[in-house]
C-alpha positions as CSV (number, residue, x, y, z in Angstrom):
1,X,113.9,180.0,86.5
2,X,110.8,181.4,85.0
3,X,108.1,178.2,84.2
4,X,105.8,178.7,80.7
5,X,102.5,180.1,81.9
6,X,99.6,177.6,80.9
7,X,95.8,177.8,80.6
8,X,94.8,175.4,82.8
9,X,96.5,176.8,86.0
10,X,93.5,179.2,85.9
11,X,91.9,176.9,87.3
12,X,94.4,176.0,90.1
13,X,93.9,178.2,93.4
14,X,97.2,177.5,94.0
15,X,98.7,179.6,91.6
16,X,96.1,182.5,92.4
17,X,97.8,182.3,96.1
18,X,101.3,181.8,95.1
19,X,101.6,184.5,92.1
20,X,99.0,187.2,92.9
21,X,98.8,186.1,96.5
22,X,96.1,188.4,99.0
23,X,95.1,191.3,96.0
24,X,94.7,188.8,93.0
25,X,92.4,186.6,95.4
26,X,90.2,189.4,96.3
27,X,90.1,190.2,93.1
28,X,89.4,186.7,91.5
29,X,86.0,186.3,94.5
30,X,85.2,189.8,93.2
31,X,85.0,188.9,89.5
32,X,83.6,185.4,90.5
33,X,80.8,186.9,92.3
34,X,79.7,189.7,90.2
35,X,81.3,189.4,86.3
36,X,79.9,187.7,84.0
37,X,83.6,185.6,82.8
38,X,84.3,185.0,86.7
39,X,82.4,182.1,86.4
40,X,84.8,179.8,85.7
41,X,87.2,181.0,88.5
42,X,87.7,178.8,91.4
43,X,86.2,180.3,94.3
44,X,85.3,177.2,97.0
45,X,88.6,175.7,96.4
46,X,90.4,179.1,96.4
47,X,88.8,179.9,100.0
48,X,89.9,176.9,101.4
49,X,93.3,176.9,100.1
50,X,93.3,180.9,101.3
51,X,92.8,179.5,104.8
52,X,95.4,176.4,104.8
53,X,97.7,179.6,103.9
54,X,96.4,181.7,106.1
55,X,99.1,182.2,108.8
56,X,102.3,180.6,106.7
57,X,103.1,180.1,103.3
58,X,104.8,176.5,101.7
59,X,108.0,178.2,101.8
60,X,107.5,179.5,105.5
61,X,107.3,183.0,104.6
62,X,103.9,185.1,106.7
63,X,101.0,183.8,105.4
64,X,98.2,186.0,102.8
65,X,97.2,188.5,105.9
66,X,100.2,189.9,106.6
67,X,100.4,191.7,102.9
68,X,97.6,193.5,104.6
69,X,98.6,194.3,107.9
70,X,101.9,195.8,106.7
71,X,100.3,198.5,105.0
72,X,99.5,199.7,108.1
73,X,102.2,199.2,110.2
74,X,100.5,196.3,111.4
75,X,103.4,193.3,110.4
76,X,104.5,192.2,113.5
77,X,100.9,190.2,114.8
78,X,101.7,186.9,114.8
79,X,98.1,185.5,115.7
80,X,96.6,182.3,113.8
81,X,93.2,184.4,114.9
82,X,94.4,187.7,113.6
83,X,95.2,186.3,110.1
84,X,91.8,184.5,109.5
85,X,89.8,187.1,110.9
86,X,91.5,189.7,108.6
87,X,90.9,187.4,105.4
88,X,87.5,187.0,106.6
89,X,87.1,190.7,106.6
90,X,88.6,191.4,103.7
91,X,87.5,188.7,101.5
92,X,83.7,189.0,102.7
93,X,83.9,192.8,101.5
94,X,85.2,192.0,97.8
95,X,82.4,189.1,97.8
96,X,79.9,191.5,99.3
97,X,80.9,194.2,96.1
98,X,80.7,191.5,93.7
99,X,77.6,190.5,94.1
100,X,76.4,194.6,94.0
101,X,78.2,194.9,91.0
102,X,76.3,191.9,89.5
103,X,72.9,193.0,90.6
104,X,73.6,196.6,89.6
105,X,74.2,195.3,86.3
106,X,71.1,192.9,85.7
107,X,69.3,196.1,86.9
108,X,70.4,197.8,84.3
109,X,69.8,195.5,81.2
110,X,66.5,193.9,82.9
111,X,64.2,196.4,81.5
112,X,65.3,195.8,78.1
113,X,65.1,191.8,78.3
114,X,61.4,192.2,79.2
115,X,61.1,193.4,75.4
116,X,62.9,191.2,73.8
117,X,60.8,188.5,71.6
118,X,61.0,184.7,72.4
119,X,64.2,182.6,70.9
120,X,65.3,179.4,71.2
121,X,67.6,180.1,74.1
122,X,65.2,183.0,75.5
123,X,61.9,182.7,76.5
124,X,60.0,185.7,78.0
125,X,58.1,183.5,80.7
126,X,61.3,182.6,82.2
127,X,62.0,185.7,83.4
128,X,58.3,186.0,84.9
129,X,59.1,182.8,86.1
130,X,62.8,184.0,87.7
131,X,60.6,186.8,88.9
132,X,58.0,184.8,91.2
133,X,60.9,182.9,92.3
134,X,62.9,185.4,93.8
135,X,59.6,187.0,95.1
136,X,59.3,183.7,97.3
137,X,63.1,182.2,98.0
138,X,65.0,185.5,97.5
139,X,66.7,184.9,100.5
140,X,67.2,180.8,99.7
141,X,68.4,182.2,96.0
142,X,70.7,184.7,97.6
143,X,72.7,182.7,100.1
144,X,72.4,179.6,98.8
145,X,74.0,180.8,95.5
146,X,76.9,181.1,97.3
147,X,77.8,177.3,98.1
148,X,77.5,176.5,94.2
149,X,80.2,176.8,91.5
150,X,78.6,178.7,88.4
151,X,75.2,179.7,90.2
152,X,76.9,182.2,92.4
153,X,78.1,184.1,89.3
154,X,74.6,184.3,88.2
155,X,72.5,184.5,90.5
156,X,73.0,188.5,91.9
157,X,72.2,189.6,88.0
158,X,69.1,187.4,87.9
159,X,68.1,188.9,91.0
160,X,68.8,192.4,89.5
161,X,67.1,191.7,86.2
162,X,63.9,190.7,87.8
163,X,64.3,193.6,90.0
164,X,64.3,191.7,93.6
165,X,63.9,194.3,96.3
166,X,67.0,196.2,97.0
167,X,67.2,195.9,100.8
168,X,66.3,192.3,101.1
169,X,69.0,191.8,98.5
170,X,71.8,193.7,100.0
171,X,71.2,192.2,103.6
172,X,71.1,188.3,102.4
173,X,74.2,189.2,100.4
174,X,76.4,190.1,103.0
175,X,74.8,187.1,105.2
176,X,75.2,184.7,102.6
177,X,78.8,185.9,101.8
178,X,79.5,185.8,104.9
179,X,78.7,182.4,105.8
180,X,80.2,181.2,102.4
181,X,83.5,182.6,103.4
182,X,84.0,181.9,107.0
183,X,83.0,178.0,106.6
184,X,85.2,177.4,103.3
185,X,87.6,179.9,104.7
186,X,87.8,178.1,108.3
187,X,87.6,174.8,106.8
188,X,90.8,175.2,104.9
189,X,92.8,176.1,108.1
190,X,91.0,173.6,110.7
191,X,91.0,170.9,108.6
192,X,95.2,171.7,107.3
193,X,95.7,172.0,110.6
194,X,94.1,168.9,112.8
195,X,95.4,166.5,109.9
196,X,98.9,167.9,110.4
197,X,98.8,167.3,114.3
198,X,97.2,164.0,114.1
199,X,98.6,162.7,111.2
200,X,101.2,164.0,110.2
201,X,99.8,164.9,107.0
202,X,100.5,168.4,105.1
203,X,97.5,169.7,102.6
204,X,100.0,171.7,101.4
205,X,101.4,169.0,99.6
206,X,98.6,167.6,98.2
207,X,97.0,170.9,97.0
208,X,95.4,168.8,93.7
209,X,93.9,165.8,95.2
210,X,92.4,168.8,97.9
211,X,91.1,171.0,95.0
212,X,89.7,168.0,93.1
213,X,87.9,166.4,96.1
214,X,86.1,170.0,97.0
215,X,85.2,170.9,92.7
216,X,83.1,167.1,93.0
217,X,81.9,168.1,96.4
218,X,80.5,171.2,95.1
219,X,79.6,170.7,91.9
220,X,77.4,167.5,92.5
221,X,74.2,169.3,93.6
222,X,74.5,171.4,89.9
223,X,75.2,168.2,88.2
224,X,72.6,165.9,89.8
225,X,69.8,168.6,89.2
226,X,70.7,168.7,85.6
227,X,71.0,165.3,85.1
228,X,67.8,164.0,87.1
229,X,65.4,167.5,87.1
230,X,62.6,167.3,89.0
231,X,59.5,166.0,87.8
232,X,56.4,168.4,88.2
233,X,53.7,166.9,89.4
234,X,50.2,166.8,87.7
235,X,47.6,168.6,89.8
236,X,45.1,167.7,87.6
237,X,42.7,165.8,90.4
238,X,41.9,162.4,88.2
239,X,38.5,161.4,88.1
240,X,36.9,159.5,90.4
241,X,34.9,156.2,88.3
């Protein structure tokens, strides 16, 4: 029986893993990463509910992986290790293209922004600010993008718009990308699978509390900087009387 499709399960990695299964996920951390509209997709919670799937589906059926390894022949490993390594692979590589895509693309329209006169959303010095910035913490502003909801989306075009050096970018894009898979990734399937021994307890069945818990998690850091930004100090020395 076919259910009525609603809005709000975009934003439910569940039904990414369930309907679209291995290729919609790659594709949904490839538009996350480097479109401009993936950046309301759910890529931490996806990952970790990728690797609570990882080696089984709910309905006991071979878990994301497999789709993979059957194209080549490849269906009959039945490794826990074998499954998350794949997924690693594979979902590093559509992160890692994202991001190129992204940065490929501020490239492109960066030139022309440097030109464009001062609005009330656009000021020229904050590009010459984004600039210096990158200059300094490229590498912070490249991998740390990764952990944060929204950010990620943005930050490979800012880092093509003010034209970070190439190299540098590509190499803490595939570290960061990396890291930001393996420990959402890993964490899903750990976590799924020590509660279930110890407890008793199956994720699996709880896939909202799960996916609410890790959107506050991840989101906090963007929320708390917005609300409470930092204050700059005055280094004007005062005078002494």
């Amino acid at each position: 029986m076919y259910t009525l499709f609603n809005w709000a399960q975009l934003l439910q990695p569940q039904f990414y893993v369930e309907n679209g299964g291995l290729w919609l996920l790659l594709f949904v951390v490839f538009a996350e990463t480097g479109l401009f509209v993936g950046f309301f997709l759910p890529g931490d919670s996806l990952l970790f509910v990728a690797g609570i799937f990882a080696h089984k589906m709910e309905n006991g059926e071979p878990g994301l992986a497999h789709q993979f390894l059957k194209l080549f022949g490849l269906g009959g490993i039945q490794n826990e290790f074998v499954d998350l390594f794949v997924l690693l692979g594979l979902i590093s590589v559509a992160g890692i293209l994202g991001n190129m895509v992204g940065y490929w693309t501020g490239h492109k329209v960066g030139p022309a922004m440097f030109k464009w006169r001062d609005r009330f959303l656009f000021k020229k010095r904050y590009l010459h600010e984004a600039h210096d910035f990158y200059e300094k913490h490229g590498a912070l502003a490249v991998v740390g993008a990764r952990f944060l909801p929204f950010i990620r989306t943005f930050a490979p075009i800012v880092a093509g718009i003010v034209e970070m050096d190439r190299k540098k970018f590509y190499f803490f894009n595939v570290v960061g990308c990396v890291a930001w898979v393996f420990a959402m990734l890993f964490s899903g399937y750990f976590l799924q699978k020590w509660i279930l021994q110890q407890f008793g307890f199956d994720l699996k069945d709880h896939l909202e509390i799960i996916v609410l818990g890790i959107v506050l998690v991840t989101t906090a850091p963007v929320i708390i900087k917005l609300a409470f930004p930092a204050k700059k100090k005055n280094s004007t020395p005062s005078a002494n009387p």
